[in-house]
N, C-alpha and C positions, 0 to 999 in steps of 0.2 A: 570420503564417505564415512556416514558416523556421525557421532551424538558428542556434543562437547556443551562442559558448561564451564562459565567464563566466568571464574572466583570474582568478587569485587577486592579493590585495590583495598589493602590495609583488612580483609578479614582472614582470620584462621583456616589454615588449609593445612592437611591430613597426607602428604606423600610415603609411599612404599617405594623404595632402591629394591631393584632385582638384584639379587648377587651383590649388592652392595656398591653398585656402579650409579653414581648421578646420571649418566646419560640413559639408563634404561631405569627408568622409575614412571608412576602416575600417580594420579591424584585420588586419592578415595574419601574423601570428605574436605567440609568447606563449610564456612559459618553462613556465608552471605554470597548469594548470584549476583552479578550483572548480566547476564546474557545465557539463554540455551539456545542451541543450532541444532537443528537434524540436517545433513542429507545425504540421500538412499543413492542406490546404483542408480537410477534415473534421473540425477541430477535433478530432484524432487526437494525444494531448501524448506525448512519451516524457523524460523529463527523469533525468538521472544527476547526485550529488554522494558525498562523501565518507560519507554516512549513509545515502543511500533511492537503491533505482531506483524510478522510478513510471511505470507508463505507464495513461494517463485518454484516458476518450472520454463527454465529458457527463457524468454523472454518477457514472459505472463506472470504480472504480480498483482496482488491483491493486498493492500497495506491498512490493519488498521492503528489510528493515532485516536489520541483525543478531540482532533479535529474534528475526524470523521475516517472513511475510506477512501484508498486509492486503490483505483482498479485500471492497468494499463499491460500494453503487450507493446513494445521497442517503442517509438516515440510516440505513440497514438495514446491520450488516455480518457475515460469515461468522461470525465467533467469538461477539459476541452469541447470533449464532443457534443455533447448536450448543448452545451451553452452556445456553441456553431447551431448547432439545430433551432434554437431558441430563438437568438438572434436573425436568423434566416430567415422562420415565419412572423417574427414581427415587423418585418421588411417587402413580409410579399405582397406583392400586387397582381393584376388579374387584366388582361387586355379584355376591354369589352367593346360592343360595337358604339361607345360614346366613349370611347379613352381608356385609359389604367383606371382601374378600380382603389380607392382609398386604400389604407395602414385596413387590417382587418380587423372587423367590428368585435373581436375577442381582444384586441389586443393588450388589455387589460388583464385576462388570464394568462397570456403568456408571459406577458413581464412578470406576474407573481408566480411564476413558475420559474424562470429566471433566477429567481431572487433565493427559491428554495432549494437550487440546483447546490450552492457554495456551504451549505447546511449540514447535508447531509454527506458531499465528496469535498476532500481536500486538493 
């Protein structure tokens, strides 16, 4: 639990020895980050680097990249799902009293919706 930031390899970093002992010392300055973490007694993470923010609580994360975001809780995540949902209604059919009813006459909207799901979620 606690706030840590993750010096980058090769910059200047600023240690105080308690008592003069290496095993009880920290860090109190630093040229260059690679990485800040929080997390609380709630196992509440918020972590930043050079590629993802990510902030997680158990299973439930919220990631963003340059991609886009990820938004997932243990193996389920937003864009799978969408694009399951997508592909599902471009597939429906419809029993009618002369057969299954065609591909739906949108189908055209969904596929361009489809298309903008991978856009906006990685």
């Amino acid at each position: 639990k606690g706030f840590w930031c993750i010096p980058s390899v090769g910059s200047t970093v600023v240690v105080i020895l308690i008592s003069g002992n290496k095993v009880s010392s920290f860090v109190v300055g630093y040229s260059n980050i690679d990485k800040l973490i929080y997390v609380n007694e709630s196992d509440y993470r918020f972590e930043i680097d050079d590629e993802k923010a990510l902030l997680q609580l158990g299973d439930t994360q919220l990631q963003l990249t340059e991609k886009g975001y990820i938004i997932k809780t243990g193996e389920e995540n937003l864009k799978t799902l969408l694009t399951d949902l997508v592909t599902a209604i471009t597939k429906l059919t419809v029993t009618t009293g002369t057969g299954p009813s065609g591909v739906p006459i949108n189908l055209a909207d969904f596929q361009d919706i489809g298309n903008r799901i991978p856009k906006l979620l990685e």
